[in-house]
C-alpha positions as CSV (number, residue, x, y, z in Angstrom):
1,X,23.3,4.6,112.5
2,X,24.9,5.1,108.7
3,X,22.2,3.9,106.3
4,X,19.1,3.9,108.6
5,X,15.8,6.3,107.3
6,X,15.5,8.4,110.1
7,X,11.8,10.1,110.4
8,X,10.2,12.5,112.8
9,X,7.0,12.3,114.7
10,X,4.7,14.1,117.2
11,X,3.1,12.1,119.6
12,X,-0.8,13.5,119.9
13,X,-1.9,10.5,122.2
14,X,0.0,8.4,124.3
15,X,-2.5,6.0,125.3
16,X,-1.8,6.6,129.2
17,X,2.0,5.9,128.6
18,X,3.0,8.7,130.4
19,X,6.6,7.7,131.3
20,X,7.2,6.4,128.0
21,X,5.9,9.2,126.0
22,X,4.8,12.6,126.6
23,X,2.2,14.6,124.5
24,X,3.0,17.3,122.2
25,X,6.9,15.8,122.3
26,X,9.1,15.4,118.8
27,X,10.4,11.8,118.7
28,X,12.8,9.8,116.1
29,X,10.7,7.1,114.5
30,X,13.0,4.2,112.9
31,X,11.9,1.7,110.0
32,X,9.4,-1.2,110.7
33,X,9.0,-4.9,109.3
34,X,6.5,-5.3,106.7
35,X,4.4,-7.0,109.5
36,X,4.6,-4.1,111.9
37,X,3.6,-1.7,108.8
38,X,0.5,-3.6,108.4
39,X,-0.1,-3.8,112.1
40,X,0.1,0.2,111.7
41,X,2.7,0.6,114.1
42,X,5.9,3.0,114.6
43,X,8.7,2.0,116.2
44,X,9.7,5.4,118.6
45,X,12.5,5.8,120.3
46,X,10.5,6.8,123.0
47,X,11.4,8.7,126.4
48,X,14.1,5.5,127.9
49,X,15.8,6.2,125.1
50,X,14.9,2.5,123.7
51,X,12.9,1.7,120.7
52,X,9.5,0.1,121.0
53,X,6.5,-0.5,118.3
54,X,3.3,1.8,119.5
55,X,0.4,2.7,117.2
56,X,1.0,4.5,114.6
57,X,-2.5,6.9,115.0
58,X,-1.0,8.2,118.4
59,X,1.7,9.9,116.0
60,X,1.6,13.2,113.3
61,X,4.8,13.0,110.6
62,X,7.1,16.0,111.5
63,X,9.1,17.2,108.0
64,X,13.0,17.7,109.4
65,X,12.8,21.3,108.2
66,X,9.9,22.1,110.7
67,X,12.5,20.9,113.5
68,X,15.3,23.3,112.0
69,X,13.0,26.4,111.3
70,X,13.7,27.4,115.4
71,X,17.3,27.0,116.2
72,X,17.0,29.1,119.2
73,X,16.9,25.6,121.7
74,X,19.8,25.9,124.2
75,X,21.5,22.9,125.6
76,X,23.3,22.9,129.4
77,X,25.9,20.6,130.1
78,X,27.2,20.2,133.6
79,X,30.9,19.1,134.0
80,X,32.6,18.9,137.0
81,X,35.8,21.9,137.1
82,X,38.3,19.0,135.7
83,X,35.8,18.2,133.1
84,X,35.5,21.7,132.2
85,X,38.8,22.5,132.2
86,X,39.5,19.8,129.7
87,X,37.5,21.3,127.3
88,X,38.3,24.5,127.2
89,X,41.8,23.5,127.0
90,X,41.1,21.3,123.8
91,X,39.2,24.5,122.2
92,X,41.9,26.7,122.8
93,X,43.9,24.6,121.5
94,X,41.9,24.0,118.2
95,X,41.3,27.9,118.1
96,X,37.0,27.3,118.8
97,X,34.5,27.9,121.5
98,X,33.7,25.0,123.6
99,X,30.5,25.5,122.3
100,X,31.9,24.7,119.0
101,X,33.6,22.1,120.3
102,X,30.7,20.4,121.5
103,X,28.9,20.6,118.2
104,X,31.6,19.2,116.1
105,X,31.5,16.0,118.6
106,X,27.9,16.3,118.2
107,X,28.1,16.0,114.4
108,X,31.0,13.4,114.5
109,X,28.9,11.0,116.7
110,X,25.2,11.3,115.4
111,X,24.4,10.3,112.0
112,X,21.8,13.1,111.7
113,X,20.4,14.0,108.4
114,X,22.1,16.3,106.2
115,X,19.1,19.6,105.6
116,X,20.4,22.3,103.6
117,X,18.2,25.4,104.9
118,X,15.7,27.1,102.7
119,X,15.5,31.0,102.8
């Protein structure tokens, strides 16, 4: 994903796309063609985890600090007792929580944008 402008919208109408997207929910928004801009439409990365072109009025711009003001979300992972095992090994072994762990793989595989935090 190096070099792409990532944006971040809220979906406020969904146009009775209900699987695709879901009201109120934070979605990544990825350029469009000149045509598509004048067409007024995003293209979301929408609930399937694919990218499609909807309108752009069923969408509010969300600034990148907004989504990094609460950093209280929690993330489960289930792992089978191998899987587990495996990773807790590897954190020992690198002296880190598994927890840690799992963020530095986070930040080595997504190409998220780089927010320095404002206090």
């Amino acid at each position: 994903m190096a070099g792409i402008d990532l944006q971040y919208v809220r979906c406020v109408r969904n146009g009775d796309n209900e699987a695709s997207l879901f009201v109120g929910r934070v979605y990544r928004s990825l350029p469009v063609t000149a045509q598509e801009k004048r067409s007024a439409m995003l293209r979301i990365v929408d609930n399937e985890g694919e990218d499609y072109l909807y309108p752009a009025n069923w969408f509010e711009a969300v600034p990148v600090q907004d989504l990094l003001a609460d950093q209280s979300d929690a993330l489960t992972v289930h792992l089978n007792p191998l899987s587990k095992l495996a990773v807790r090994d590897l954190a020992n072994k690198r002296g880190i929580t598994m927890s840690a762990l799992v963020r530095q793989w986070i930040d080595e595989q997504l190409d998220l944008p780089q927010v320095t935090e404002q206090r």
